[in-house]
mmCIF file of the N, C-alpha and C atoms, coordinates in Angstrom:
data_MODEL
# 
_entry.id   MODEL 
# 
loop_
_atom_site.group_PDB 
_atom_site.id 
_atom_site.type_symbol 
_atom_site.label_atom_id 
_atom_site.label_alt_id 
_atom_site.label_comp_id 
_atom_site.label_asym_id 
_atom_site.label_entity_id 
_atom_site.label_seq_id 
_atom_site.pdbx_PDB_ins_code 
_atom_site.Cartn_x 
_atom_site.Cartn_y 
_atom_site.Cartn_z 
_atom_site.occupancy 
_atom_site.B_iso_or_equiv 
_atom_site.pdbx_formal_charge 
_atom_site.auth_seq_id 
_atom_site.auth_comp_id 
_atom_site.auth_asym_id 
_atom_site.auth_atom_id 
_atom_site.pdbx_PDB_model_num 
ATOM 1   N N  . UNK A 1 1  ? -3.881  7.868   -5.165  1.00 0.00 ? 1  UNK A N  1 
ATOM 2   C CA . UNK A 1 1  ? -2.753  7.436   -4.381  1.00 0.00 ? 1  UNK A CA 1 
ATOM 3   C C  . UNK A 1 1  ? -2.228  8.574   -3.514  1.00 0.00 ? 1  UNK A C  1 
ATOM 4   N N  . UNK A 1 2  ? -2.324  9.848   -3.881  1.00 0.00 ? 2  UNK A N  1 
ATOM 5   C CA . UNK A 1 2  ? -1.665  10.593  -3.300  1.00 0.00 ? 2  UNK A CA 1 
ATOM 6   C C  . UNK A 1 2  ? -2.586  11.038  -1.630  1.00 0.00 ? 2  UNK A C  1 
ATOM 7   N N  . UNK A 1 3  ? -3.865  10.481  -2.201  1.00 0.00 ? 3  UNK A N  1 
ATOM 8   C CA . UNK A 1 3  ? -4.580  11.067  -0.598  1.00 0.00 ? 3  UNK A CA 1 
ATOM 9   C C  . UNK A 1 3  ? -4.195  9.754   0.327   1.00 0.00 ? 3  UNK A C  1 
ATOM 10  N N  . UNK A 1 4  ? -3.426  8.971   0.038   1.00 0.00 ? 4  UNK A N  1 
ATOM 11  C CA . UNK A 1 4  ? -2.994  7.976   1.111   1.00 0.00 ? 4  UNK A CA 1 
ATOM 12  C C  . UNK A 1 4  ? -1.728  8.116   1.597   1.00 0.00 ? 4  UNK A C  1 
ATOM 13  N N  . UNK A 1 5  ? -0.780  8.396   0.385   1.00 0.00 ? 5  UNK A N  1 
ATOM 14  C CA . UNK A 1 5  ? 0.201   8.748   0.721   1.00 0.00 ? 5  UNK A CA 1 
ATOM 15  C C  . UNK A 1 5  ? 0.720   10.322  1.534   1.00 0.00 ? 5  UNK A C  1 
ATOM 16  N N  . UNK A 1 6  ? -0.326  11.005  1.843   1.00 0.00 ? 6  UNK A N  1 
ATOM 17  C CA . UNK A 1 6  ? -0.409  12.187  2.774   1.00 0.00 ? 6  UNK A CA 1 
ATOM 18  C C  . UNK A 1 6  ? -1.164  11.709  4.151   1.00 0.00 ? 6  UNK A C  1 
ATOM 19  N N  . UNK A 1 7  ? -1.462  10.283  4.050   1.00 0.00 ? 7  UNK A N  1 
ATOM 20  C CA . UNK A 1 7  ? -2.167  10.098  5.747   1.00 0.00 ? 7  UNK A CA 1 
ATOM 21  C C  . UNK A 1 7  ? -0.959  9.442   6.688   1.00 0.00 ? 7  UNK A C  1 
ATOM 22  N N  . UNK A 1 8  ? -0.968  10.041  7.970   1.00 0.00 ? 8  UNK A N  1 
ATOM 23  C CA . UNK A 1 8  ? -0.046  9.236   8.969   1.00 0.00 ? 8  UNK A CA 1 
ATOM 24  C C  . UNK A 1 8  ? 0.137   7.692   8.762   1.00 0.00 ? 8  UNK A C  1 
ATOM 25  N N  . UNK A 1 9  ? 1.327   7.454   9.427   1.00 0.00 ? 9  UNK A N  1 
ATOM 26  C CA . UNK A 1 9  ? 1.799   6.275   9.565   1.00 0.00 ? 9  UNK A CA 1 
ATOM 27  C C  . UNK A 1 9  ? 1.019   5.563   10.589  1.00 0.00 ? 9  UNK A C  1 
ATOM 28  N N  . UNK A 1 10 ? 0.037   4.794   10.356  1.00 0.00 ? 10 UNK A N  1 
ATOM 29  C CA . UNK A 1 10 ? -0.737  4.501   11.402  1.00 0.00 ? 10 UNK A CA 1 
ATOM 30  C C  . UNK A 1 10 ? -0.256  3.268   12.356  1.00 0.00 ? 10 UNK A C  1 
ATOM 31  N N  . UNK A 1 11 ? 0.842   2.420   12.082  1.00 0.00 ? 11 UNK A N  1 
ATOM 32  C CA . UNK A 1 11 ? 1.217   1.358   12.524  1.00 0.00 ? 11 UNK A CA 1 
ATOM 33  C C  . UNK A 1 11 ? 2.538   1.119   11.673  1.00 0.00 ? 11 UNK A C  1 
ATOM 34  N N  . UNK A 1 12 ? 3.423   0.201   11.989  1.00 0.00 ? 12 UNK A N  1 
ATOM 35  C CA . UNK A 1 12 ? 5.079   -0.382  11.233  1.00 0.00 ? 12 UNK A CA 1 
ATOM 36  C C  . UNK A 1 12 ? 4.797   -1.900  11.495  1.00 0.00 ? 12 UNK A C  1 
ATOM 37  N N  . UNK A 1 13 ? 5.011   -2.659  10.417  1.00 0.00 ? 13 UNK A N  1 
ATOM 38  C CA . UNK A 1 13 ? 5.100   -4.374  10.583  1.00 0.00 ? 13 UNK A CA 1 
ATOM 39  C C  . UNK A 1 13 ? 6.075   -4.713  9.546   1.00 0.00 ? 13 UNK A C  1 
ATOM 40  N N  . UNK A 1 14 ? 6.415   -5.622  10.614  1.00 0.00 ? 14 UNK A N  1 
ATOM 41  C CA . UNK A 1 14 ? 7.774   -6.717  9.475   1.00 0.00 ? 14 UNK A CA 1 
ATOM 42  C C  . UNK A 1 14 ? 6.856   -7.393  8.906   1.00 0.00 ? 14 UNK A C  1 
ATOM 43  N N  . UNK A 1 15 ? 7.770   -7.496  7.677   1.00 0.00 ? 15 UNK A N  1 
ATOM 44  C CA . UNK A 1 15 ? 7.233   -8.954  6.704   1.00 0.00 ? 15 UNK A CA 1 
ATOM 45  C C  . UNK A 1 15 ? 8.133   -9.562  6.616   1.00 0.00 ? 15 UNK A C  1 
ATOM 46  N N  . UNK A 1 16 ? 8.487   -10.981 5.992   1.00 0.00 ? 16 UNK A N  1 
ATOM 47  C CA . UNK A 1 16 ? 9.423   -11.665 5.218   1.00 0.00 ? 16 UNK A CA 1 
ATOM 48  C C  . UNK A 1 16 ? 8.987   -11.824 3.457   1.00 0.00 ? 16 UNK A C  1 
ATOM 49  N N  . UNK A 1 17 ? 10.671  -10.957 3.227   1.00 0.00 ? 17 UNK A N  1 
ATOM 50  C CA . UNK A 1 17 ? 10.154  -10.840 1.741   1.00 0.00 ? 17 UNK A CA 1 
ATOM 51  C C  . UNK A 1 17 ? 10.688  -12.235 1.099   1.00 0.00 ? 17 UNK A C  1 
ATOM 52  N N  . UNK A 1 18 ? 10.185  -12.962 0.284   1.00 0.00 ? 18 UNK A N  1 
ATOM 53  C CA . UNK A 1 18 ? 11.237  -13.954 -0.113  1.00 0.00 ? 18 UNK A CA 1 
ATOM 54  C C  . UNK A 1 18 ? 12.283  -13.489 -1.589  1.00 0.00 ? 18 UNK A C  1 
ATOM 55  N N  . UNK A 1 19 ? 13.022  -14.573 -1.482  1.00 0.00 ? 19 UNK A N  1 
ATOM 56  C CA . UNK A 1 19 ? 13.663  -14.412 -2.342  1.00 0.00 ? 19 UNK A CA 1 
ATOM 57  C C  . UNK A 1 19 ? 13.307  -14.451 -3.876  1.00 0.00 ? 19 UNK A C  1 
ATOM 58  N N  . UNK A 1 20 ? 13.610  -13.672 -4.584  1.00 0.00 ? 20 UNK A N  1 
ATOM 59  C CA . UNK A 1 20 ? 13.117  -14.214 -6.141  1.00 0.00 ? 20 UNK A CA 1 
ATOM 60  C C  . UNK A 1 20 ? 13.623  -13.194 -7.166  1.00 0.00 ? 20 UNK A C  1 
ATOM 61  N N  . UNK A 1 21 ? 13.549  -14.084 -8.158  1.00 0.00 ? 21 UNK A N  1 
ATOM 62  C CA . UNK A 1 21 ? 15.096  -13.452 -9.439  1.00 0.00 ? 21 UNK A CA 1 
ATOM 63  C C  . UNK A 1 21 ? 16.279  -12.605 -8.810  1.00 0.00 ? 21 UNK A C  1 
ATOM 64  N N  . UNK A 1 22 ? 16.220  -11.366 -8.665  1.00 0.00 ? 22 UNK A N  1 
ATOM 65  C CA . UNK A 1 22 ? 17.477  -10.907 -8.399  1.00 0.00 ? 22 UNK A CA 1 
ATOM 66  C C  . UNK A 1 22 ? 17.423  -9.802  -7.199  1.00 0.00 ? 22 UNK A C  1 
ATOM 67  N N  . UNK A 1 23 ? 16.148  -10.476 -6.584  1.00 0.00 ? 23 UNK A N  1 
ATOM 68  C CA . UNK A 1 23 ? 15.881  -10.045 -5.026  1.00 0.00 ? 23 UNK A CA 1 
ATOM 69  C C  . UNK A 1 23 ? 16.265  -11.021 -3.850  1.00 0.00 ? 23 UNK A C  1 
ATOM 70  N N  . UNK A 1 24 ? 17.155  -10.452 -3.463  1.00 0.00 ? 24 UNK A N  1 
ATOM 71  C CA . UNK A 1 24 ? 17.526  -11.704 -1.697  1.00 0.00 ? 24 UNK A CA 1 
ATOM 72  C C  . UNK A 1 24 ? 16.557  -11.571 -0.821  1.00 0.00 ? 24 UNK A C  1 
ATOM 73  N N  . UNK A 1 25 ? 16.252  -12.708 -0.033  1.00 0.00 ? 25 UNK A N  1 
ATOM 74  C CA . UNK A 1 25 ? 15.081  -12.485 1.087   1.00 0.00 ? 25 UNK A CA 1 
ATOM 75  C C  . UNK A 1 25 ? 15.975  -12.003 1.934   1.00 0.00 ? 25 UNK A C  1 
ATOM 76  N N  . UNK A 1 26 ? 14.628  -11.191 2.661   1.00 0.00 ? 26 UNK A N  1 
ATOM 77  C CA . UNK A 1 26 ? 14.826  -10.169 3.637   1.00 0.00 ? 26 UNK A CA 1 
ATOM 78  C C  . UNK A 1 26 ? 13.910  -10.110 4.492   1.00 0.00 ? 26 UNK A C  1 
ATOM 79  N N  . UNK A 1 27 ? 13.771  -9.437  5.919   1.00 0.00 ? 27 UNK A N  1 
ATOM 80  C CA . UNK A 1 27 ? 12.718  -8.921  6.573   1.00 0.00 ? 27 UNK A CA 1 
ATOM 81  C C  . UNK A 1 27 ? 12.687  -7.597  6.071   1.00 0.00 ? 27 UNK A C  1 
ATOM 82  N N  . UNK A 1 28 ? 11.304  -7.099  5.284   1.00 0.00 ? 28 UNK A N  1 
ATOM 83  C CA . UNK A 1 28 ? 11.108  -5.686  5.468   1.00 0.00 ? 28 UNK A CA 1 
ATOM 84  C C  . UNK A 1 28 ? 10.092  -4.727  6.303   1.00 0.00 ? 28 UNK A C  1 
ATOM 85  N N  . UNK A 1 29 ? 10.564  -3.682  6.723   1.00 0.00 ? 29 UNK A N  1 
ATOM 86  C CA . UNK A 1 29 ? 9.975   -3.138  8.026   1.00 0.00 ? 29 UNK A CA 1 
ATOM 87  C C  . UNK A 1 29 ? 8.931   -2.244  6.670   1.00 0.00 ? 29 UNK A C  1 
ATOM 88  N N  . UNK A 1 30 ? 7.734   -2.327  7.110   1.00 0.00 ? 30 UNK A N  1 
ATOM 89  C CA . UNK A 1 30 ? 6.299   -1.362  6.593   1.00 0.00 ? 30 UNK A CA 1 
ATOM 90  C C  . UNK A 1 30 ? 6.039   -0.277  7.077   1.00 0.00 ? 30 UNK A C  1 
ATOM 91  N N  . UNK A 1 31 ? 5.839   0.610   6.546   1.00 0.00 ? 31 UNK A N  1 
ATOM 92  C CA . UNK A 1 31 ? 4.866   1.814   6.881   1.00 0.00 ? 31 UNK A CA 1 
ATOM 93  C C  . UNK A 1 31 ? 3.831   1.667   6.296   1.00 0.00 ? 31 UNK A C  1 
ATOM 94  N N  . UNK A 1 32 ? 2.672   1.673   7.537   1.00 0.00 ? 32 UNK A N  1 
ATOM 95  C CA . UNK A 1 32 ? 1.268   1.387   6.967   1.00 0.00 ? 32 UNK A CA 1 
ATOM 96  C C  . UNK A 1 32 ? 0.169   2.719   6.872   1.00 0.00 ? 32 UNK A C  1 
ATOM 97  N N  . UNK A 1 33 ? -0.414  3.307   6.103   1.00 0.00 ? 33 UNK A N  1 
ATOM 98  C CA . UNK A 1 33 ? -1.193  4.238   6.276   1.00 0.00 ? 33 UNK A CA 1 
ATOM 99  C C  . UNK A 1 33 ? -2.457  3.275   5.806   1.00 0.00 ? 33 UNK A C  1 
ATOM 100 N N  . UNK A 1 34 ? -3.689  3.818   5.816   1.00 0.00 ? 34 UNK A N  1 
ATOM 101 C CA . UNK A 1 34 ? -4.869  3.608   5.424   1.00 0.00 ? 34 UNK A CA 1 
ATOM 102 C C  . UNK A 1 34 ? -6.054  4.876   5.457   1.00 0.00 ? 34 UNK A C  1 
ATOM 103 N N  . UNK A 1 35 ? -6.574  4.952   4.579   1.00 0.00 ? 35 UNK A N  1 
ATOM 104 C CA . UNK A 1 35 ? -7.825  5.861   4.612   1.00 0.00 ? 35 UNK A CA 1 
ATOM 105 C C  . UNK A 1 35 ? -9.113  5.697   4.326   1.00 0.00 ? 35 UNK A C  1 
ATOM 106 N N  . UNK A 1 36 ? -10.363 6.072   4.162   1.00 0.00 ? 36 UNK A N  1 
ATOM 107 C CA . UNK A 1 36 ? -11.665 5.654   3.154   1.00 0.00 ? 36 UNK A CA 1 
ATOM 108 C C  . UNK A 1 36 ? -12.202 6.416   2.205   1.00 0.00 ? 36 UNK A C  1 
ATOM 109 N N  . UNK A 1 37 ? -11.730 6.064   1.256   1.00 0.00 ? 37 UNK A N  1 
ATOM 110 C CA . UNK A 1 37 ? -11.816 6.089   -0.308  1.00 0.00 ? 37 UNK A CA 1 
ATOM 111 C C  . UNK A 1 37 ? -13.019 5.928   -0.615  1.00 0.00 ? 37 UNK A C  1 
ATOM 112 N N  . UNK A 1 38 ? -13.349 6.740   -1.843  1.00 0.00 ? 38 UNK A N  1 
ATOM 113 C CA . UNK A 1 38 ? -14.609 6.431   -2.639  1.00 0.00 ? 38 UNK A CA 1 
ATOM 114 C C  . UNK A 1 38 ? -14.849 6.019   -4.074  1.00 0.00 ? 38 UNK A C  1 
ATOM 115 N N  . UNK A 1 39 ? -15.171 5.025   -4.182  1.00 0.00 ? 39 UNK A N  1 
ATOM 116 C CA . UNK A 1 39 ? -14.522 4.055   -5.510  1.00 0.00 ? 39 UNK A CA 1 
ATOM 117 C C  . UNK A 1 39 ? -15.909 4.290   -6.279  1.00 0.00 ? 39 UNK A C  1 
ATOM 118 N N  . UNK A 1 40 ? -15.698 5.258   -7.924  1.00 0.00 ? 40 UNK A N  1 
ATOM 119 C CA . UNK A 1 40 ? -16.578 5.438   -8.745  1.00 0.00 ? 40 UNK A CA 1 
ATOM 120 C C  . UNK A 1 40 ? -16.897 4.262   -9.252  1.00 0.00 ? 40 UNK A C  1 
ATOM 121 N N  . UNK A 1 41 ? -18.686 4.130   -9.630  1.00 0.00 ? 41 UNK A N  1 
ATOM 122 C CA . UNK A 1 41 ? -19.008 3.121   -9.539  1.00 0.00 ? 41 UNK A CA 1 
ATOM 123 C C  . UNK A 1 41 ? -18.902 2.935   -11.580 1.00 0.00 ? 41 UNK A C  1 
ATOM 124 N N  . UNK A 1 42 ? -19.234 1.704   -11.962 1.00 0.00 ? 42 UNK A N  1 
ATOM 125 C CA . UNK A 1 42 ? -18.948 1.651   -12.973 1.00 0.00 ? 42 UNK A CA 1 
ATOM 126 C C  . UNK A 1 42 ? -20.276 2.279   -14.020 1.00 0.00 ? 42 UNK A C  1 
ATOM 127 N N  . UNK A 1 43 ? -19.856 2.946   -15.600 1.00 0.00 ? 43 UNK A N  1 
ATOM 128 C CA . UNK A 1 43 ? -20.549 3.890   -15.961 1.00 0.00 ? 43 UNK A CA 1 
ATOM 129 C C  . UNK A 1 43 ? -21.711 2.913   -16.222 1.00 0.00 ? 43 UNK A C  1 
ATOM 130 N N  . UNK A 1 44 ? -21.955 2.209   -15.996 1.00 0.00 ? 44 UNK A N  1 
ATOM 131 C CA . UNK A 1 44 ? -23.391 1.082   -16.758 1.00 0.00 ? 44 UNK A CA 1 
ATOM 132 C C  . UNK A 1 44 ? -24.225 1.270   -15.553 1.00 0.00 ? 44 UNK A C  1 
ATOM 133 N N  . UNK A 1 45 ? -23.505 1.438   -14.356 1.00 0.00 ? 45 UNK A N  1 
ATOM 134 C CA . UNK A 1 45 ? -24.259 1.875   -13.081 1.00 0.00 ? 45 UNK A CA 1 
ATOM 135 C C  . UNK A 1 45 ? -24.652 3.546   -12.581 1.00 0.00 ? 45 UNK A C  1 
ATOM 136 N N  . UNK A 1 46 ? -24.576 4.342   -13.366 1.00 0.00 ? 46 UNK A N  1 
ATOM 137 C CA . UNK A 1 46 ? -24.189 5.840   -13.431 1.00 0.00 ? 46 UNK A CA 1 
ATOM 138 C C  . UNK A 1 46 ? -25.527 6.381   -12.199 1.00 0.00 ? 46 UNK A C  1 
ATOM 139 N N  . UNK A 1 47 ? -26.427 5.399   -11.824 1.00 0.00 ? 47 UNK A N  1 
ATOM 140 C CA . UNK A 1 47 ? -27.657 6.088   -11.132 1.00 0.00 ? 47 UNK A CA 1 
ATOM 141 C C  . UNK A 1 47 ? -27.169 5.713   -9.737  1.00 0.00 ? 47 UNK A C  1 
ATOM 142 N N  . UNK A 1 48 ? -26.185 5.236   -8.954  1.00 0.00 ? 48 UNK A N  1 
ATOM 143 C CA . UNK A 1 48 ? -25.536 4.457   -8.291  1.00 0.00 ? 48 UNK A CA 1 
ATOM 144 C C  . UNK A 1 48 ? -24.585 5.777   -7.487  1.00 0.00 ? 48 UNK A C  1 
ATOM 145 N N  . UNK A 1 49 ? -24.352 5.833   -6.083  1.00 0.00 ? 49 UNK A N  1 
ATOM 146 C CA . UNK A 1 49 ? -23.167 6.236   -5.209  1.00 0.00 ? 49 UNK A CA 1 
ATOM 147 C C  . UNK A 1 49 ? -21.890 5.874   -5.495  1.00 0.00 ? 49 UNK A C  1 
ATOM 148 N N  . UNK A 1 50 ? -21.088 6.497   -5.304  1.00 0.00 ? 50 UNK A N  1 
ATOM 149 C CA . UNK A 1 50 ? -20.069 5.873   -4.742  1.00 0.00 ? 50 UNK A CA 1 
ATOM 150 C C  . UNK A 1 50 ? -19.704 5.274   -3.885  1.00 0.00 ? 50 UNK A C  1 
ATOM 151 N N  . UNK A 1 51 ? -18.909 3.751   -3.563  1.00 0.00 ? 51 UNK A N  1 
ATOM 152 C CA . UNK A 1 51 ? -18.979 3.149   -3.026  1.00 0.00 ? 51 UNK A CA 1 
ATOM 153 C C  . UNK A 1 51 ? -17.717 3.323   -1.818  1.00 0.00 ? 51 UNK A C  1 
ATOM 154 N N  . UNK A 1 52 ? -18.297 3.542   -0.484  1.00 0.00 ? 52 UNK A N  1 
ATOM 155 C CA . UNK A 1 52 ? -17.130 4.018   -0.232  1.00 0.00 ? 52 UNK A CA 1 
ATOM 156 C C  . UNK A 1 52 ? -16.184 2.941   0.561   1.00 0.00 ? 52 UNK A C  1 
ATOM 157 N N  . UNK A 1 53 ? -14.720 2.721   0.868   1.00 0.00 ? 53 UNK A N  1 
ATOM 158 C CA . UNK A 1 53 ? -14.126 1.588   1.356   1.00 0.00 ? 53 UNK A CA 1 
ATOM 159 C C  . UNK A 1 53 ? -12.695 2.099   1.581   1.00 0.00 ? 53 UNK A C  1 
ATOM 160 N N  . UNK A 1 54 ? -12.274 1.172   2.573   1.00 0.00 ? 54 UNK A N  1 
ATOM 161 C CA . UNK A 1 54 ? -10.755 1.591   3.091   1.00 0.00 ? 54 UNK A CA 1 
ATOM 162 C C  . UNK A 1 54 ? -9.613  1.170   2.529   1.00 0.00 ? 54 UNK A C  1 
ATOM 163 N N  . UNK A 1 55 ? -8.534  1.832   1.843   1.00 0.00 ? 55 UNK A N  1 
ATOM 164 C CA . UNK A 1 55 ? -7.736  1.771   0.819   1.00 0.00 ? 55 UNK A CA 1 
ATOM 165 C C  . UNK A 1 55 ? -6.655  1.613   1.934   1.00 0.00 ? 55 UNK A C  1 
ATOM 166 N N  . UNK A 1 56 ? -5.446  0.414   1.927   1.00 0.00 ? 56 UNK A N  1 
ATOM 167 C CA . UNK A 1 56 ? -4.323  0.687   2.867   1.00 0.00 ? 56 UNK A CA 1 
ATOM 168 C C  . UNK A 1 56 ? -3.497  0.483   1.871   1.00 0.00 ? 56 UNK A C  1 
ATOM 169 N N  . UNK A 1 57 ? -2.284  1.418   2.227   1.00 0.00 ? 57 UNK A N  1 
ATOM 170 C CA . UNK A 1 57 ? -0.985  1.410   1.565   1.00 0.00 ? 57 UNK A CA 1 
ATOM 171 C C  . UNK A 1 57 ? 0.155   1.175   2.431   1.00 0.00 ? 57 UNK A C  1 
ATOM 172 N N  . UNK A 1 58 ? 1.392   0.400   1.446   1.00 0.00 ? 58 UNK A N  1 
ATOM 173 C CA . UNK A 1 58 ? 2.190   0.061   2.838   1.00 0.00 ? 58 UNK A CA 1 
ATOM 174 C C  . UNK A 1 58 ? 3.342   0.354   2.002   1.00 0.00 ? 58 UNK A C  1 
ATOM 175 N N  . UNK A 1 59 ? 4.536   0.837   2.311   1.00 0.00 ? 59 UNK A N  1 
ATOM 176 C CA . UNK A 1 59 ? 5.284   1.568   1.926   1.00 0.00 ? 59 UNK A CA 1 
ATOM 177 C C  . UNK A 1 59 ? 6.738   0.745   2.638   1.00 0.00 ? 59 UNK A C  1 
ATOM 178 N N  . UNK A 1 60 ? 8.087   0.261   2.390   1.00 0.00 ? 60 UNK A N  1 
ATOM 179 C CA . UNK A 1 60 ? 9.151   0.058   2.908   1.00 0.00 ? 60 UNK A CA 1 
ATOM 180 C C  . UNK A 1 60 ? 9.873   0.918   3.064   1.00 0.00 ? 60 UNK A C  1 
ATOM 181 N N  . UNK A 1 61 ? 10.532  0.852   4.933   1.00 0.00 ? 61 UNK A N  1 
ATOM 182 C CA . UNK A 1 61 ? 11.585  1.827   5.154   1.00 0.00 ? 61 UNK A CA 1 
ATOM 183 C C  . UNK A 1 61 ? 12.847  1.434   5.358   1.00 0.00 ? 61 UNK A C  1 
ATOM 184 N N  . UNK A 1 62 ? 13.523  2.031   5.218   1.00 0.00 ? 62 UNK A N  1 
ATOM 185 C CA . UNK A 1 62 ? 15.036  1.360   5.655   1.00 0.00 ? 62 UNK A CA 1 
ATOM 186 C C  . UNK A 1 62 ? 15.337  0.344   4.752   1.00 0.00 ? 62 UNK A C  1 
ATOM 187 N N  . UNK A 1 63 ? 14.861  0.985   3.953   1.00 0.00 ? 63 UNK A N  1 
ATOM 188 C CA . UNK A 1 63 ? 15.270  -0.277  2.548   1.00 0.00 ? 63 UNK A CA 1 
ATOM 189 C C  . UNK A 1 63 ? 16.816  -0.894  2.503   1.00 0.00 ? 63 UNK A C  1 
ATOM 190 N N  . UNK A 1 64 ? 17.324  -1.630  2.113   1.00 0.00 ? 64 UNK A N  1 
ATOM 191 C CA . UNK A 1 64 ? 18.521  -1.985  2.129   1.00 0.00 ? 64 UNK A CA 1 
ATOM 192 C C  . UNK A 1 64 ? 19.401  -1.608  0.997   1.00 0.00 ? 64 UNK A C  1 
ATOM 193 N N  . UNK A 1 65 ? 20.447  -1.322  0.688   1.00 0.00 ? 65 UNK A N  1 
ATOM 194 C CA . UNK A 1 65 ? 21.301  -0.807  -0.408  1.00 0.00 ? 65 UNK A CA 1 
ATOM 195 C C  . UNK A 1 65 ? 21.049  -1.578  -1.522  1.00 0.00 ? 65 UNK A C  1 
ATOM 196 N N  . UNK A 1 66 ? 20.378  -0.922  -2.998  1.00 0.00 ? 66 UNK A N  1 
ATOM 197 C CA . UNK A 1 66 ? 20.888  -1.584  -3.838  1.00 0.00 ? 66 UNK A CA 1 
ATOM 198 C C  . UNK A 1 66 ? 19.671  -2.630  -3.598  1.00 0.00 ? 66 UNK A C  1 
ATOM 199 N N  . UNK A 1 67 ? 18.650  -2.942  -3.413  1.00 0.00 ? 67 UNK A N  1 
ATOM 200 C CA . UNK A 1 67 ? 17.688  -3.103  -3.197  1.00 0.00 ? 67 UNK A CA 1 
ATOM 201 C C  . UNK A 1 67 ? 16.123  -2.375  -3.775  1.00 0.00 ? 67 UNK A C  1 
ATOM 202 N N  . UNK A 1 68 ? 15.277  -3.012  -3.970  1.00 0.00 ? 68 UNK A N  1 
ATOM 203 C CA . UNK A 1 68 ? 14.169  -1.958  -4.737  1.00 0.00 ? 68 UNK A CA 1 
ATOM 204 C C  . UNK A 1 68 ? 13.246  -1.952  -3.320  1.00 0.00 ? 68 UNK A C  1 
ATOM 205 N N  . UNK A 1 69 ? 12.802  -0.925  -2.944  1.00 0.00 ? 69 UNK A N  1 
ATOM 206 C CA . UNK A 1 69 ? 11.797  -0.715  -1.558  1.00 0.00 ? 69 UNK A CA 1 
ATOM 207 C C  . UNK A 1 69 ? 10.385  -1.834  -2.136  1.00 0.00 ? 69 UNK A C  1 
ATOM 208 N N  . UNK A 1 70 ? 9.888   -2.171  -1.447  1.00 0.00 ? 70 UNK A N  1 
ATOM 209 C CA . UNK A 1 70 ? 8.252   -2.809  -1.557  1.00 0.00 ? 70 UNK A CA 1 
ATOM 210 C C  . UNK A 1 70 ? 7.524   -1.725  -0.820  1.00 0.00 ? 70 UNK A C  1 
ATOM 211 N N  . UNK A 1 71 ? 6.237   -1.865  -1.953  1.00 0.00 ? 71 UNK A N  1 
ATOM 212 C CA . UNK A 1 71 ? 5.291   -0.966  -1.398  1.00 0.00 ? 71 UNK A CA 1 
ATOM 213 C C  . UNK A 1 71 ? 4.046   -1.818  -2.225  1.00 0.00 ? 71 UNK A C  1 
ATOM 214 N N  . UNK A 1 72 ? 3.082   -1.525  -1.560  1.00 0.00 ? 72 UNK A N  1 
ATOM 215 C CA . UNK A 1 72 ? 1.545   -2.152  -2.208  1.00 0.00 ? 72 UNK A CA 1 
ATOM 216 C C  . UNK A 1 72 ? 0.603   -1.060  -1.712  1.00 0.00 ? 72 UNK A C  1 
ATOM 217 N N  . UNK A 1 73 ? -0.567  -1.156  -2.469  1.00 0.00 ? 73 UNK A N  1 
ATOM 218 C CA . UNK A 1 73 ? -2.128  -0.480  -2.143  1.00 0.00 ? 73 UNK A CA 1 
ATOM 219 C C  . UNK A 1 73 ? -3.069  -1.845  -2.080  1.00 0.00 ? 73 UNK A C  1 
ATOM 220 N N  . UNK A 1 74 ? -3.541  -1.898  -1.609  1.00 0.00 ? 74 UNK A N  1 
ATOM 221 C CA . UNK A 1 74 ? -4.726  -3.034  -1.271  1.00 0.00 ? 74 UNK A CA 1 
ATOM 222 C C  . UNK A 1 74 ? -6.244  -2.210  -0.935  1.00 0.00 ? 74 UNK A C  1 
# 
């Protein structure tokens, strides 16, 4: 996580968050980074590369008070 979270902000997008338990819907504004990652392959495959693929993380700014930020890795 941390080699994504050290790459530029490559783009900002709204979402609509919805509402649910003791979260109000909101629009939240994203910070998007992305990089390419190399995902160890599993040990039953040990004769095998690493597979390599683009990891994006998206991070909320301007969170609202009293509010929990959204963030995901995909």
């Amino acid at each position: 996580m941390a080699k994504l979270e050290s790459q530029p902000v490559r783009f900002e997008q709204e979402i609509k968050v919805p509402e649910s338990g003791k979260r109000k819907a909101r629009i939240a504004k994203l910070a998007v980074r992305f990089s390419m990652v190399n995902l160890r392959v599993p040990y039953r495959f040990d004769n095998r590369d690493p597979l390599p693929v683009y990891a994006v993380y998206a991070t909320e700014i301007d969170c609202p008070e009293g509010e929990t930020p959204w963030s995901g890795c995909f």
